[in-house]
C-alpha positions in Angstrom: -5.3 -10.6 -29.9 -6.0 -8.9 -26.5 -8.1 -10.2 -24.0 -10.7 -7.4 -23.0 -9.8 -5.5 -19.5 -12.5 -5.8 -16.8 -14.1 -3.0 -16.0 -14.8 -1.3 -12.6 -18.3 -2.5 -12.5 -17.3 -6.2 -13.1 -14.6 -6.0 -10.3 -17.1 -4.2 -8.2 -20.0 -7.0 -8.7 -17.5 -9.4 -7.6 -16.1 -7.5 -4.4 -20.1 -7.5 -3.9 -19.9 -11.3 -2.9 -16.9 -11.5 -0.9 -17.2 -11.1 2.8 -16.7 -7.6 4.0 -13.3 -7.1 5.3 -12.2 -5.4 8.4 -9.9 -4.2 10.4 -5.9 -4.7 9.2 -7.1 -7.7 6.6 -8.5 -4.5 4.7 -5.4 -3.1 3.8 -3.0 -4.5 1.5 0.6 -3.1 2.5 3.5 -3.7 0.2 7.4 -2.9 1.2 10.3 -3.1 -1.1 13.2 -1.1 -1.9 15.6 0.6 -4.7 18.9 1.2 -5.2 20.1 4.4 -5.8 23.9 6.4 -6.0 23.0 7.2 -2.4 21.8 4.0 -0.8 19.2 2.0 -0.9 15.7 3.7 -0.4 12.5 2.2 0.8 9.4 2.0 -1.2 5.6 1.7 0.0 2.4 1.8 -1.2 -0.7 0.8 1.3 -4.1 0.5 -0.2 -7.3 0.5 1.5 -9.3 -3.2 0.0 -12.8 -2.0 0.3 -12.8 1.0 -1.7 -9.3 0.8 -3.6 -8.3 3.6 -1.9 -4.4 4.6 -2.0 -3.2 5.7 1.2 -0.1 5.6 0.5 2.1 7.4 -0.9 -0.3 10.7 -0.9 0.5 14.5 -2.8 3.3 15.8 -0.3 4.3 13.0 1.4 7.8 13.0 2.9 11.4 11.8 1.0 12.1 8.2 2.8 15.0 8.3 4.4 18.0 6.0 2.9 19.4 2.9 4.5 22.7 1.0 3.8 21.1 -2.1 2.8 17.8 -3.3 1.7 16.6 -5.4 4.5 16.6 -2.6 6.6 15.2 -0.4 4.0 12.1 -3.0 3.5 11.6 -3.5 7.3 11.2 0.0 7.3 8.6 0.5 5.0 6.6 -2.1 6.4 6.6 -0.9 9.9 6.0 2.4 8.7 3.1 1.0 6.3 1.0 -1.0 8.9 1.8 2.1 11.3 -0.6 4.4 8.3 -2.8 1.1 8.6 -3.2 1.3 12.4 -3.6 5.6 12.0 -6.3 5.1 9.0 -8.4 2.5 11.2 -8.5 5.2 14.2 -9.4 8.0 12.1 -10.9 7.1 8.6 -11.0 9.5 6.1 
């Protein structure tokens, strides 16, 4: 039998008693990679804690480019994730 999935109101009522986060420790950036016939290709996704929000990846966001080995691919991502952080901080949506 399956336990029952929260809902977005029990997640929310908890959020309500953690201390408001700010600044970069209210994003959540997170960097891997894939292999493909081609090389190795970075993936990212960045998400915005205090309101869920994806910032990344977005409708008509750019191909990543390919790397030769996953380190570099990962590396990457994760400067290029915190960079979106930084850009999203200046200029909220």
């Amino acid at each position: 039998m399956r336990a029952p999935m929260a809902s977005q109101v029990s997640r929310r009522s908890q959020r309500a008693n953690l201390p408001a986060l700010t600044g970069r420790a209210n994003y959540q950036v997170m960097a891997s990679s894939r292999r493909t016939s081609s090389g190795t290709v970075p993936t990212l996704k960045v998400i915005r804690l205090s309101d869920e929000r994806v910032i990344y990846p977005f409708q008509g966001h750019a191909d990543m480019p390919f790397f030769d080995d996953a380190d570099a691919a990962q590396l990457f991502a994760e400067t290029y994730g915190w960079q979106l952080v930084d850009g999203d901080i200046a200029v909220p949506e």
